[in-house]
C-alpha positions as CSV (number, residue, x, y, z in Angstrom):
1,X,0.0,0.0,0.0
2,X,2.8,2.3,0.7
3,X,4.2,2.1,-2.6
4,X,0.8,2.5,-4.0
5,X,1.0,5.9,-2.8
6,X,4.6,6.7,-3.2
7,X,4.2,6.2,-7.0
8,X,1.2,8.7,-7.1
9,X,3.0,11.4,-5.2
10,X,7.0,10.4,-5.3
11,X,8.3,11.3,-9.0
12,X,11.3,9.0,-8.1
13,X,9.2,6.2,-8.0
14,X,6.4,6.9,-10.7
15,X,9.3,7.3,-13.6
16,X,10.4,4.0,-12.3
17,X,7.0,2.3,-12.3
18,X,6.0,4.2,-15.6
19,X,9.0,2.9,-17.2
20,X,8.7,-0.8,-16.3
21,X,4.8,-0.7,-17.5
22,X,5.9,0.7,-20.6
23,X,8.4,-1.6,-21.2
24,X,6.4,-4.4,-21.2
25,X,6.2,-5.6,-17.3
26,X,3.1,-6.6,-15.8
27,X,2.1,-3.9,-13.3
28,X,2.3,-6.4,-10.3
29,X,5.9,-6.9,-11.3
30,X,6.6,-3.1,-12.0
31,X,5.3,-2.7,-8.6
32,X,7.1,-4.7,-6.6
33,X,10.7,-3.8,-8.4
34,X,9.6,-0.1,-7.3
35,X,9.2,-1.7,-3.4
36,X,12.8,-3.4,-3.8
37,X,13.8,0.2,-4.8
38,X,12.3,1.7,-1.9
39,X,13.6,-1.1,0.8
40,X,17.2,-0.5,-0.9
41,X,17.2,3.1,-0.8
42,X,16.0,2.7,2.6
43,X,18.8,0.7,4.1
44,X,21.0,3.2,3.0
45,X,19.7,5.8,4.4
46,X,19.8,4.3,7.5
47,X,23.2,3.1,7.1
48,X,24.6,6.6,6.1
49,X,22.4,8.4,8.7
50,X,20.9,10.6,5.7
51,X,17.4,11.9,5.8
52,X,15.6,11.6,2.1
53,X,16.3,14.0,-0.8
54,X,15.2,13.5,-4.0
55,X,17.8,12.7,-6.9
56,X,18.6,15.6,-9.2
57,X,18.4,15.4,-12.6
């Protein structure tokens, strides 16, 4: 459900998910690559000890 919601609002994760769908995933799939995103990015966050910003460019 979260990720439901991050790809709505976060435009990190909707180009991801947008991507994948238009390549050709199913959407079930293209989700739950954009959750392994999310957990990844996560654990380095809290391994760095960073708060979130969004990628630039």
């Amino acid at each position: 459900m979260v990720m439901m919601s991050a790809i709505q609002s976060n435009p990190v994760f909707k180009g991801q998910y947008q991507k994948l769908v238009s390549a050709g995933k199913p959407k079930k799939v293209a989700l739950i690559a954009c959750v392994r995103k999310m957990i990844v990015i996560l654990n380095s966050m809290l391994r760095e000890g960073v708060m979130w910003e969004a990628p630039t460019a």
